[in-house]
N, C-alpha and C positions, 0 to 999 in steps of 0.2 A: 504494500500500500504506500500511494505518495503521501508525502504532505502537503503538496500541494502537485497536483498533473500538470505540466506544463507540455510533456508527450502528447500527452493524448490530444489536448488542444491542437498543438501541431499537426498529427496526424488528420486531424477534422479540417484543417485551414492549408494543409502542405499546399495544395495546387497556387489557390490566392496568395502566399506569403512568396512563394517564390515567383510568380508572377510577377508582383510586386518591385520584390527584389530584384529583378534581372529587367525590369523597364530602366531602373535608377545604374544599373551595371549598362544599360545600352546607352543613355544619353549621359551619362557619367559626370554630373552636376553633383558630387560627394558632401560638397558643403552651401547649406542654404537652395537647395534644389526645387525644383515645384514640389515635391510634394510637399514638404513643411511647409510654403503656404495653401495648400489642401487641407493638408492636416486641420491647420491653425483654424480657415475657416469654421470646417466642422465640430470642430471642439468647440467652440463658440455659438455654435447655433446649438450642439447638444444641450451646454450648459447654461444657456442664458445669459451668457453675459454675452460684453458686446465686444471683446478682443481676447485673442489668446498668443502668449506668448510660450513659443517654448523655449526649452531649455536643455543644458546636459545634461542635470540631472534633477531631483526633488532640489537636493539640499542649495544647487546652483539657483536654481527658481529663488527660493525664500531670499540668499544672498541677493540677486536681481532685484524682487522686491523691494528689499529694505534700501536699497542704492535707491532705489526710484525715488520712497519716499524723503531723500538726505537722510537716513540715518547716520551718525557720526560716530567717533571715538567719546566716549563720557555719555550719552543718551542710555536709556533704560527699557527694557522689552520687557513687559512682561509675559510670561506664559509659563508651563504646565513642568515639574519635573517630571512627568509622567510617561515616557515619549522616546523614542530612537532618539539616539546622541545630537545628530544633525540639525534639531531642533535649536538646539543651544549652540552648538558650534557656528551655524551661519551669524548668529546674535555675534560673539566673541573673535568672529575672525576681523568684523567691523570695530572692532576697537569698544562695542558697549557690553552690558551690562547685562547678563539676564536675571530676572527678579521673577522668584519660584512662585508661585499660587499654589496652594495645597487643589488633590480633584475631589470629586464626586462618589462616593461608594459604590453607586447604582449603575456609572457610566466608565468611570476610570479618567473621565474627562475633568479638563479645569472646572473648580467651583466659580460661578459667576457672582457668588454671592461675598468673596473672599477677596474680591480682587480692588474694590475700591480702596481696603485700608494700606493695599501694599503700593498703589500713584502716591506718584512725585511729582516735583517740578522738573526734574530731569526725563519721566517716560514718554516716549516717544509712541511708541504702540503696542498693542496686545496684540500676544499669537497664539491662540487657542490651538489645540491639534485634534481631529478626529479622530480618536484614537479605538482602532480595531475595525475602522469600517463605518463608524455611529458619529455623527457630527455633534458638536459642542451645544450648547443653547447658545444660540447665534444671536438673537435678538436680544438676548439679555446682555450680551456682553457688547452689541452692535450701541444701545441704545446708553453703555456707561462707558463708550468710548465718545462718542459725539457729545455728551452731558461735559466733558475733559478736551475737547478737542485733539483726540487722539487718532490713528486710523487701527484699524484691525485689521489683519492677514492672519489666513487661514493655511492650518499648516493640514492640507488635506492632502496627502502622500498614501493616506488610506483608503481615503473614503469616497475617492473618484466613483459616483455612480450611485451614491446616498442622495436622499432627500430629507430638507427640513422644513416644514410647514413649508409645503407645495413647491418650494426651492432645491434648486441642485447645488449640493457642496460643489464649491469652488466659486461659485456666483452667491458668495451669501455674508461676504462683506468687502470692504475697501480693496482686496486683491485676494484672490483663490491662492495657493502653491498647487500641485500634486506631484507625483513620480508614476513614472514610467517603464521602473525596475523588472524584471521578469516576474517576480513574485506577485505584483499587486495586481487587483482586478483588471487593469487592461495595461498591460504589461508589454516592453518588446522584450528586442535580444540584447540586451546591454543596459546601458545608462539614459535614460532621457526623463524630463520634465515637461512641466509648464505654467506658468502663471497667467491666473485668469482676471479682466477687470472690465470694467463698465464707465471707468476716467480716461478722456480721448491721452490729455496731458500724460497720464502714467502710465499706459500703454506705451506710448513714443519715446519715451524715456526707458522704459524695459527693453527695446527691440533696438536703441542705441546700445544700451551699457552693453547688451550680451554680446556684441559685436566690439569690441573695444570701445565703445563711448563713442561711436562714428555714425555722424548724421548723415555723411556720404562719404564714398571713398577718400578715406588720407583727411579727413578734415573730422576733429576728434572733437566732439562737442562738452564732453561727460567723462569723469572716471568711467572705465571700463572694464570687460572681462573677457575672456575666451568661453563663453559661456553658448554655444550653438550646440543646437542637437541635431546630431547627424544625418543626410536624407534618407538612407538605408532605413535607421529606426524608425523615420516617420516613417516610411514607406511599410512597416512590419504591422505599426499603431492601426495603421489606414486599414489594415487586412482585418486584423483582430477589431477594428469598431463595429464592421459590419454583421458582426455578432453578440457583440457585446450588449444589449438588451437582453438578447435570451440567456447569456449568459450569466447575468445580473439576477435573473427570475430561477435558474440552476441553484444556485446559492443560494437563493433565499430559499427555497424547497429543502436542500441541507439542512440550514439551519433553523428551521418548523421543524424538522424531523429532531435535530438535538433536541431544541427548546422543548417540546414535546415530552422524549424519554426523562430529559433532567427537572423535569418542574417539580417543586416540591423535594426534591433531593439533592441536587447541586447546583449552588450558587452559580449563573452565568451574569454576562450584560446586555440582556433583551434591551432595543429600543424604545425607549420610548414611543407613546402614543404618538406625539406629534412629528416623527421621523423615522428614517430608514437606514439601513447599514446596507456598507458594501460588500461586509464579510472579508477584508481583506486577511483578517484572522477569527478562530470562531476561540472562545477565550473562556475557560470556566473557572472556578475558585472551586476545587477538590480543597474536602479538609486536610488529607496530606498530601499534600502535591509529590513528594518524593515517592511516596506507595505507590499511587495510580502509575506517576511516569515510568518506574522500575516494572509495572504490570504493562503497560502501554508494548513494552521495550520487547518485552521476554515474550508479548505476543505478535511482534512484526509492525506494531502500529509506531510510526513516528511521532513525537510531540515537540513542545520547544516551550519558552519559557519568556515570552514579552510583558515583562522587563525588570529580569532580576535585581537591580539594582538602580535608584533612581536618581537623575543624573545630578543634582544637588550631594549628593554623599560619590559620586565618582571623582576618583584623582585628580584627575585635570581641571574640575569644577568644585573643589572644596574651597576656594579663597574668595570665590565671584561674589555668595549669597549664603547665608547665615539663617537660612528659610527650614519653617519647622511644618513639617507637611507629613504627620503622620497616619494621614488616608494609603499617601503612596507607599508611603514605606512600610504600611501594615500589606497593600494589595501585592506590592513587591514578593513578599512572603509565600503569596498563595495561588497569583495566577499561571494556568497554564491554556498552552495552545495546541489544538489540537485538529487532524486532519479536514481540511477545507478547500472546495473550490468547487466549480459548474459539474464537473466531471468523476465527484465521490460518489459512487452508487448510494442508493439510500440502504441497501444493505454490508455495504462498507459503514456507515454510518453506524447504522445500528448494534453493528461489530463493535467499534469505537465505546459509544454509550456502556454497552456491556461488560467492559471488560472496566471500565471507569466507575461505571457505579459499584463493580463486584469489589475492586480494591479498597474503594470509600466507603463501605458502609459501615463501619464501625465508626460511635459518636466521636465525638472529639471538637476543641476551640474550634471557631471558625471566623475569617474575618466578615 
C-alpha cells in the first residue's frame, strides 16, 4: 500500500502527461513557455481570483509574496507554529520576524481568536496555513487584519482545492500561496508553486520579483528572485487539472469512509460545517500514536507523523519567538498520518481503520 499513489495516477494520465510533455520538448521554450501562461490562466479562473502567479516552489510563492507586499528586515509575521518548516523560513530569510499564534484543537489551524494580543507596531501581516487540507477561519482573521491595516496570505501549500464559505482557498484573502510538490493534491514532477491575488498592483509586482525584479528585459525594476516554474511542470499541472475535480471528490469519498469507521473512537480533524478539505493528509490523534504506527508498520501500511515537532521549539527557530503555544505542542505528541489520496480503495481504507483502531483500543490520556 502507498501512502500516497502517485503510480497509479500516472498510469490513469500516462498518454496526456507525456503529451504534454513532449509538445514543450518540441517547441523547446524550457523557461516561461506558453504553457505557464495557460496554466496561470486557468488556475485563476479555477480559483476565483483574478491572477495567478507561479512559482518554483510553495515556499518560493510565500517569499514572492511577502517581497510584493515590502516586507522588510525588522517587520513581524504573524502565523501558526503548527506547519512544514517553510512556513517560517520564507518569514526569516526576509530578515523579519515570525510571531507564533498558538492553533485550534479541532482544526490544528491558527486560533483566530489569539492573534490580536500577539500585533504590534512592527507586524506587517498574518499567514495563517491550511493545514492538512482544511482552510483557516478566513474571515475571522481577514476581518482582524483590515481592523490593523494588515494584509493576510494564505499559506495554502495544502489545501489547493478546499473550500471556505463558498470560496476556494487560495482566493480567500490579500494573496493565496500553494505548492505544486508531487505529494499534494495537484501535484507535478518536481518543485513548483503559485500565488494567487485579486490586486492588479500585486500581481505585477509578483511576476516582476520572480523574474529578477524585471519589468522588461535588463531593466530591473524591484529586488528580485530566480523564482520561475518551469514549462515542463506547468505543462504536467495542465495534465493532472483536467482531472482534478474528480479527483478532489476520490478523497473526499476516502475520507467519509475514515470519518465514518473513527467516529466516536478516534480523535481526527473533520471540517468544519462551513468548509472543505483537500485531504492533502488524512490526520488522526491515536491515543498512542507509537502502538498504532508500530501496528501500521508490521502490517504493510505506511504512516508519517505531520508534525513532530513545532517549529517554535526547532533549532534554528529557538531565538526568533519566546511563544507558549501548548495546543501545538500537546497535538505534536499525538498526530499521525495516514494512507490518503483519489486512488486508496475504500477497502484499503478500511484495512487502515482496522488495524488503527485494533492497536488503540485500550483507554488511555488523550489530547
Amino acid at each position: 500500500m502507498e501512502f500516497i499513489d502517485l503510480k497509479a495516477q500516472y498510469q490513469r494520465l500516462r498518454e496526456d502527461i507525456g503529451g504534454a510533455m513532449q509538445r514543450v520538448l518540441d517547441h523547446g521554450q524550457y523557461i516561461m513557455g506558453p504553457e505557464v501562461a495557460e496554466l496561470e490562466q486557468r488556475l485563476a479562473a479555477w480559483s476565483g481570483a483574478r491572477h495567478c502567479v507561479t512559482a518554483a516552489s510553495g515556499t518560493e510563492a510565500l517569499l514572492i509574496a511577502m517581497m510584493a507586499l515590502g516586507v522588510r528586515p525588522g517587520d513581524e509575521i504573524v502565523t501558526t507554529p503548527f506547519s512544514f518548516i517553510a512556513t517560517a523560513e520564507a518569514i526569516v530569510l526576509l530578515g523579519a520576524r515570525p510571531v507564533f499564534v498558538d492553533v485550534e484543537r479541532g482544526s490544528a489551524n491558527i486560533d483566530p481568536a489569539l492573534i490580536a494580543a500577539r500585533l504590534s507596531k512592527r507586524t506587517r501581516a498574518i499567514m495563517p496555513v491550511s493545514l492538512y487540507g482544511q482552510p483557516a477561519d478566513m474571515d475571522a482573521i481577514n476581518d482582524l487584519a483590515q481592523a490593523h491595516g494588515l494584509a493576510v496570505i494564505e499559506d495554502a501549500a495544502q489545501s489547493f482545492g478546499a473550500s471556505y464559505r463558498g470560496r476556494r482557498s487560495g482566493n480567500l484573502s490579500t494573496i493565496g500561496c500553494t505548492s505544486f510538490f508531487p505529494s499534494k493534491p495537484l501535484g507535478c514532477y518536481g518543485d513548483g508553486g503559485a500565488a494567487f491575488t485579486s490586486d492588479d498592483e500585486l500581481a505585477q509586482a509578483m511576476r516582476e520579483i520572480r523574474v529578477h525584479g524585471q519589468s522588461q528585459r535588463y531593466r530591473h525594476t524591484r529586488i528580485g528572485v530566480g523564482g520561475r516554474m518551469d514549462t515542463l511542470q506547468c505543462a504536467v499541472v495542465l495534465a493532472k487539472l483536467a482531472v482534478f475535480d474528480e479527483e478532489l471528490a476520490l478523497r473526499q469519498r476516502v475520507a467519509a469512509c475514515y470519518e465514518r469507521l473513527f467516529a466516536g473512537r478516534v480523535a481526527t480533524f473533520a471540517p468544519a460545517a462551513d468548509r472543505s478539505s483537500a485531504y492533502a493528509q488524512y490526520t488522526i490523534l491515536p491515543r498512542r500514536r507509537a502502538v498504532v504506527q508500530a501496528a501500521l508498520q508490521q502490517a504493510g501500511i505506511p504512516s508519517a507523523v505531520h508534525y513532530p515537532v513545532p517549529i517554535h521549539r526547532q533549532p534554528a527557530y529557538a531565538g526568533f519567538d519566546d511563544a507558549d503555544c501548548p495546543v501545538a505542542e500537546l497535538l505534536s505528541q499525538y498526530v499521525l498520518s495516514l494512507p490518503m489520496g483519489p486512488y486508496l480503495s475504500l477497502a484499503d481504507a478500511e484495512k487502515v481503520a482496522a488495524t488503527v483502531l485494533a492497536a488503540d483500543k485500550s483507554a488511555g490520556h488523550h489530547a
